[in-house]
C-alpha positions, -999 to 999 in steps of 0.1 A, spaced: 320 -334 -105 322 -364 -87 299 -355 -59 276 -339 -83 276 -373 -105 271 -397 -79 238 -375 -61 224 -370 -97 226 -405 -105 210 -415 -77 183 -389 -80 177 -398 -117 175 -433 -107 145 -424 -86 132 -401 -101 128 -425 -136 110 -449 -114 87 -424 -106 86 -417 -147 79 -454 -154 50 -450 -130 39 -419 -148 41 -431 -181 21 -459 -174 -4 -434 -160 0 -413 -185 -9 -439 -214 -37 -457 -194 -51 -440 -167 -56 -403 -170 -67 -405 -205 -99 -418 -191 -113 -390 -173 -91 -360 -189 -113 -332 -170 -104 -347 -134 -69 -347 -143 -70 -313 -158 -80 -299 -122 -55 -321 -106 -29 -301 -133 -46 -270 -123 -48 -267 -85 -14 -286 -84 1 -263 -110 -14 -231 -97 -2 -234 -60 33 -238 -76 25 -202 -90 21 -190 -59 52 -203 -39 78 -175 -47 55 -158 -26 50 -175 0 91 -186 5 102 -150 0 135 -161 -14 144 -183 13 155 -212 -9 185 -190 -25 191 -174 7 197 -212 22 222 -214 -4 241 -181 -11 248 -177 25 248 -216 41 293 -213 36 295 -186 61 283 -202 92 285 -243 78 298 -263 105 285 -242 134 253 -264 142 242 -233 167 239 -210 140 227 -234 115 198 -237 135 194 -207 139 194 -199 105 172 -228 92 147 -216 119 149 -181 103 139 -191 67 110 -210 82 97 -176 100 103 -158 69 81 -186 48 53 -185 74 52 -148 71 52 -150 35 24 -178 37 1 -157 58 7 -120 35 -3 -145 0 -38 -156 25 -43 -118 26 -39 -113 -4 -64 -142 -19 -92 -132 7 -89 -95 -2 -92 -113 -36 -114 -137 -33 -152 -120 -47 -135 -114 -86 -117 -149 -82 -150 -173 -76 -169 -141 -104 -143 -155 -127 -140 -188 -119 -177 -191 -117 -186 -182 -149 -161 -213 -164 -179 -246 -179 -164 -266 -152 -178 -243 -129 -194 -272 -105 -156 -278 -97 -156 -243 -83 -156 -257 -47 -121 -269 -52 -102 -240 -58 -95 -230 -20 -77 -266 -20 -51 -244 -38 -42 -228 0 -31 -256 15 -16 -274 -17 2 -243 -18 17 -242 21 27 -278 20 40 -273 -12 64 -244 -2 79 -256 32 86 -291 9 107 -269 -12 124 -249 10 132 -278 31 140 -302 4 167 -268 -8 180 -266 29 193 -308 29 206 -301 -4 232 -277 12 244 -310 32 245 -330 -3 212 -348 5 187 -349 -29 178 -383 -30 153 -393 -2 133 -360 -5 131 -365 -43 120 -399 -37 92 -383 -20 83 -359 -40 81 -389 -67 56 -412 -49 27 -385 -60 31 -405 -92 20 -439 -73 -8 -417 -48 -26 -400 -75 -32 -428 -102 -46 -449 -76 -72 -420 -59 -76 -416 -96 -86 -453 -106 -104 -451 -70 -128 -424 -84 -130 -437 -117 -145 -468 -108 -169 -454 -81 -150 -465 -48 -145 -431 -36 -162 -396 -45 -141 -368 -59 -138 -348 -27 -119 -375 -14 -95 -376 -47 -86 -341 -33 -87 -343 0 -64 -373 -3 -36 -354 -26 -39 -329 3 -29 -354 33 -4 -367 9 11 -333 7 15 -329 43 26 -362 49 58 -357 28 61 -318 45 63 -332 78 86 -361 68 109 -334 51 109 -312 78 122 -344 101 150 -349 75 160 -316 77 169 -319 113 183 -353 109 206 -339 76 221 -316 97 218 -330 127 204 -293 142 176 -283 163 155 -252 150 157 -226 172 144 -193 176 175 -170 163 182 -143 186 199 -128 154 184 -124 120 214 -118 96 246 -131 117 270 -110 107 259 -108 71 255 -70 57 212 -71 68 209 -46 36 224 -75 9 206 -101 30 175 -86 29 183 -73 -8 194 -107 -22 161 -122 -4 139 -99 -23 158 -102 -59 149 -135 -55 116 -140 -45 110 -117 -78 130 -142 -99 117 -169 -84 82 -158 -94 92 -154 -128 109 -189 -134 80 -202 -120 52 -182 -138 75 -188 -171 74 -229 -165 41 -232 -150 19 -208 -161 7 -223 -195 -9 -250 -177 -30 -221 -157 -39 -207 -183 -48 -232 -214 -76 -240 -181 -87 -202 -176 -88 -196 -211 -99 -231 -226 -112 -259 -203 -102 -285 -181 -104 -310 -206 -79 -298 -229 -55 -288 -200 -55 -321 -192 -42 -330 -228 -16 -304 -227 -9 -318 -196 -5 -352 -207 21 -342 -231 34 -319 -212 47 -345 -189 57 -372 -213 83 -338 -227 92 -328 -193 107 -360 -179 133 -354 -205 147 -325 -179 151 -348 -150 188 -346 -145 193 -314 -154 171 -310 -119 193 -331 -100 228 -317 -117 214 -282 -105 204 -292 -69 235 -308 -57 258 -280 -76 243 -250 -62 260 -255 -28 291 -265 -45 292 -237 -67 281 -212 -44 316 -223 -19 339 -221 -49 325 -184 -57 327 -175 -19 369 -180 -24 371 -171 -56 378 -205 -75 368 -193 -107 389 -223 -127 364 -251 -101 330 -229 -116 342 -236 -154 347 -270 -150 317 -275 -136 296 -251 -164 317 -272 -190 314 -306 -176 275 -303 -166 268 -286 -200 280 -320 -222 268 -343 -197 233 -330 -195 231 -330 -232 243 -366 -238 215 -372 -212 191 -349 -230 199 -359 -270 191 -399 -253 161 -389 -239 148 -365 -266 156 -393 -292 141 -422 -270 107 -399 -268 106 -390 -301 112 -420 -315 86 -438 -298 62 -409 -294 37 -422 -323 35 -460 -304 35 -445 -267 7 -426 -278 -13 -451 -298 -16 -472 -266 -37 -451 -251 -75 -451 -255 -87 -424 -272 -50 -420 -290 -67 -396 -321 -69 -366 -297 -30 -370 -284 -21 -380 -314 -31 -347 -329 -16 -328 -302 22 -343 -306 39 -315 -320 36 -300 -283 58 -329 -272 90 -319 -296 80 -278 -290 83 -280 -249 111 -312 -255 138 -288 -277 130 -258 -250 140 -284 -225 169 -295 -244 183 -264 -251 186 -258 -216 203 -289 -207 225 -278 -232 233 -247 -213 241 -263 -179 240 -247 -147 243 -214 -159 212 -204 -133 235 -210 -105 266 -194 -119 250 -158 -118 230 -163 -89 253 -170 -61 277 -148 -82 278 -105 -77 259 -106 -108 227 -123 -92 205 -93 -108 207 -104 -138 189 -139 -127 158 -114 -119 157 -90 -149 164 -124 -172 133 -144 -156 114 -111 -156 120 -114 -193 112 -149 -198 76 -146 -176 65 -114 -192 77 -137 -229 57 -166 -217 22 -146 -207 21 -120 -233 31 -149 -256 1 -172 -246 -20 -145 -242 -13 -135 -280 -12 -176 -296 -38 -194 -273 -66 -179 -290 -53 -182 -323 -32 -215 -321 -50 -233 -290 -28 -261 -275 0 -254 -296 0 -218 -291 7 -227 -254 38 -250 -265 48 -222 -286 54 -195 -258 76 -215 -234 95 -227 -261 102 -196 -277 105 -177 -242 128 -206 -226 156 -203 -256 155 -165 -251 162 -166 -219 190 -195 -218 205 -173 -244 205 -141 -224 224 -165 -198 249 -175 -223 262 -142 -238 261 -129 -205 283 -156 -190 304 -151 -217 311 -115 -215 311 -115 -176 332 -145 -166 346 -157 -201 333 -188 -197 319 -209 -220 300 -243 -219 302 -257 -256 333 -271 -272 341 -290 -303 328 -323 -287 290 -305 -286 288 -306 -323 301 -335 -325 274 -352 -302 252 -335 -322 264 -356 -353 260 -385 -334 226 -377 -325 210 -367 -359 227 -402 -375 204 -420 -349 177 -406 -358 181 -405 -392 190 -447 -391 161 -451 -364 141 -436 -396 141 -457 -417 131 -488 -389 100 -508 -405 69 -505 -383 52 -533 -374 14 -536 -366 21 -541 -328 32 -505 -309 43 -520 -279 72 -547 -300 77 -513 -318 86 -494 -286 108 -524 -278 123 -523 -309 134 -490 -314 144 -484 -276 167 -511 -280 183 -501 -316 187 -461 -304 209 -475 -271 224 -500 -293 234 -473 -317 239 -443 -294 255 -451 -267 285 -471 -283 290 -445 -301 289 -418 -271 312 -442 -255 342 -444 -283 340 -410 -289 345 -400 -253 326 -368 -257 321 -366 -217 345 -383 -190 315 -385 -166 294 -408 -190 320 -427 -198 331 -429 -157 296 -443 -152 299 -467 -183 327 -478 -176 315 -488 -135 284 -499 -154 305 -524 -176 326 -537 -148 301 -546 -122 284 -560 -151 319 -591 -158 323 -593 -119 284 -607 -122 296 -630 -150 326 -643 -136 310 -650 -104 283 -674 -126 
């Protein structure tokens, strides 16, 4: 796990700079026009929707079959060059598909509240193309153990839209420009991935002469289309209640759910990063059969990503009431804060479960990744669909939540029947323990009148109390690895005063 530790760390580093940023615009600045941000959520959010699409599978294709030609920088190019041409393709069939579309779409649309904001739904075509070669390219340097820079900037949206946000708020600019400006900043970071791609791998695309180099073209093509259908579903299962809470509600209140949405969310960050940089890893110990390498890496990301996760949860939690209260207007978000521990446990739960996603997908048994997030999309929509009317916000917590613990444990049971693998041990429950006595000490913390010396307060008391006792306990050797480098760069500093 070293490998794995070092790139996650890093990409967590970054990635909770961009978070700082965020929760400072979270608390201060989107509050103050929630509509706007809603159709930032909603364009942003909906192109994501329609990326599987677009990238045909070519993200998973990158990685299940990167081992078989790694270190021939001819065919690498080749290849990379290929998954672009299929992504273009891809690109140009969803166009099709939204201009054959396109009458019922602005009937629908049209008829909204917010319809005056009609005029910005097209952005959602070329959010949606700079949004899919990002991904694909930013899957492609992962294969050469690269996360960091292309996370960094994925991460600087967080610094581009506050200010086009603050720009527009106080008159400087007009909202066209807000979106125009996301736009450019989207193909600002696609062209700078695309140059890292090259520079990663140090390969030239070219136009293969080839399309499946030696690979059977039946499971290339198969695997490809598995996938895009998966793909679809993890993303219509974690993206689609923002859609729809603003088809069925209003932008207003999407940008609400939004708002704690986010603040939940960020609790997931290194589960992204553990999952990026093991793909490739796990995908070359499957290729030759080193079972015993995939188990210690389900076991180890499993209880690191939940030491992670049980800080974070607790940290949020915790503070939730005071974060909140800073912010103008707190009643409304305040009232809404039960969506912030609904999508948080979801997103716990599946920390908990580690990089099970990878372990069937670049296994034989990569079906099952499609018929499970089949499961968990058709969950998520019928399930919003049923408690969005009824419930409102909450009903749109409710779904994912319920939907994202189905389907992690349809991933479980599965792993352990077809591997014999299992990711929890005696030292889960145990952290566990460890957790609830936090909270329940971090209780019974007086309040003071001040939220901001409360969010000091109790930030410093959970660390003081949690991660001592993560430490002693040595429930993960990776936490402790990084403690321990943590403590000793920390007396080289004091000795050198």
């Amino acid at each position: 796990m070293g490998i794995i530790i070092k790139q996650s760390l890093k990409y967590s580093f970054i990635n909770y700079i961009a978070v700082l940023i965020g929760v400072i615009s979270t608390v201060f600045i989107y509050p103050l026009d929630k509509q706007v941000y809603g159709l930032f959520r909603f364009l942003i959010d909906t192109s994501y929707l329609l990326v599987p699409a677009v990238l045909i599978g070519t993200p998973a294709l990158s990685v299940k079959f990167f081992p078989v030609f790694k270190g021939n920088k001819h065919k690498e190019g080749e290849f990379i060059t290929q998954l672009y041409k299929l992504a273009l393709i891809g690109f140009i069939l969803v166009c099709l598909v939204i201009f054959a579309f396109r009458k019922p779409i602005i009937d629908y649309y049209g008829q909204k509240p917010e319809r005056q904001y009609l005029e910005y739904l097209w952005f959602i075509i070329p959010f949606l193309f700079a949004n899919a070669v990002f991904g694909l390219s930013r899957q492609i340097v992962a294969n050469y153990g690269k996360i960091v820079w292309p996370s960094a900037l994925e991460g600087s949206i967080k610094i581009v839209f506050p200010a086009l946000f603050l720009a527009y708020y106080w008159h400087y600019i007009h909202l066209d420009w807000v979106i125009m400006g996301v736009g450019i900043f989207l193909f600002t970071i696609m062209a700078l991935s695309l140059w890292y791609v090259m520079k990663s791998g140090a390969v030239k695309l070219k136009l293969p002469k080839t399309t499946t180099w030696g690979i059977e073209k039946r499971e290339f093509y198969r695997y490809a289309a598995y996938f895009t259908l998966g793909s679809a579903g993890a993303i219509i299962a974690t993206r689609i209640d923002t859609f729809m809470v603003a088809s069925m509600i209003d932008l207003n209140r999407t940008g609400i759910y939004s708002i704690a949405a986010l603040v939940a969310l960020n609790i997931g960050i290194p589960i992204n990063a553990v999952t990026a940089i093991s793909a490739p890893i796990i995908s070359q110990a499957i290729s030759v059969n080193n079972w015993k390498e995939v188990e210690k890496i389900y076991k180890k990301s499993s209880i690191t990503l939940l030491v992670a996760g049980c800080f974070l949860f607790l940290l949020v939690w915790v503070n939730l009431d005071d974060l909140f209260g800073l912010m103008p207007d707190n009643d409304e978000m305040i009232a809404h804060k039960d969506i912030v521990l609904l999508l948080a446990v979801a997103k716990l739960f599946d920390m908990a479960t580690g990089v099970n996603d990878s372990i069937t997908a670049y296994s034989g048994h990569y079906k099952l990744n499609f018929y499970s997030l089949l499961l968990l999309a058709i969950l998520n929509i019928v399930g919003n669909l049923l408690l969005i009317p009824q419930y409102g916000l909450l009903g749109a917590a409710i779904s994912p939540m319920i939907a994202s613990v189905i389907f992690n444990l349809v991933k479980l049971v599965y792993i352990k029947w077809a591997f014999n693998m299992y990711p929890f041990t005696v030292k889960t429950f145990v952290l566990i323990l460890i957790s609830v006595a936090a909270y329940i000490l971090l209780y019974f913390v007086p309040d003071f009148e001040n939220h901001f010396i409360n969010l000091c307060i109790n930030s410093a008391l959970l660390a003081a109390i949690f991660v001592p006792a993560i430490y002693f306990s040595k429930i993960s050797e990776d936490v402790n690895s990084i403690l321990d480098n943590i403590i000793s760069k920390a007396l080289k500093l004091l000795k050198l005063k």
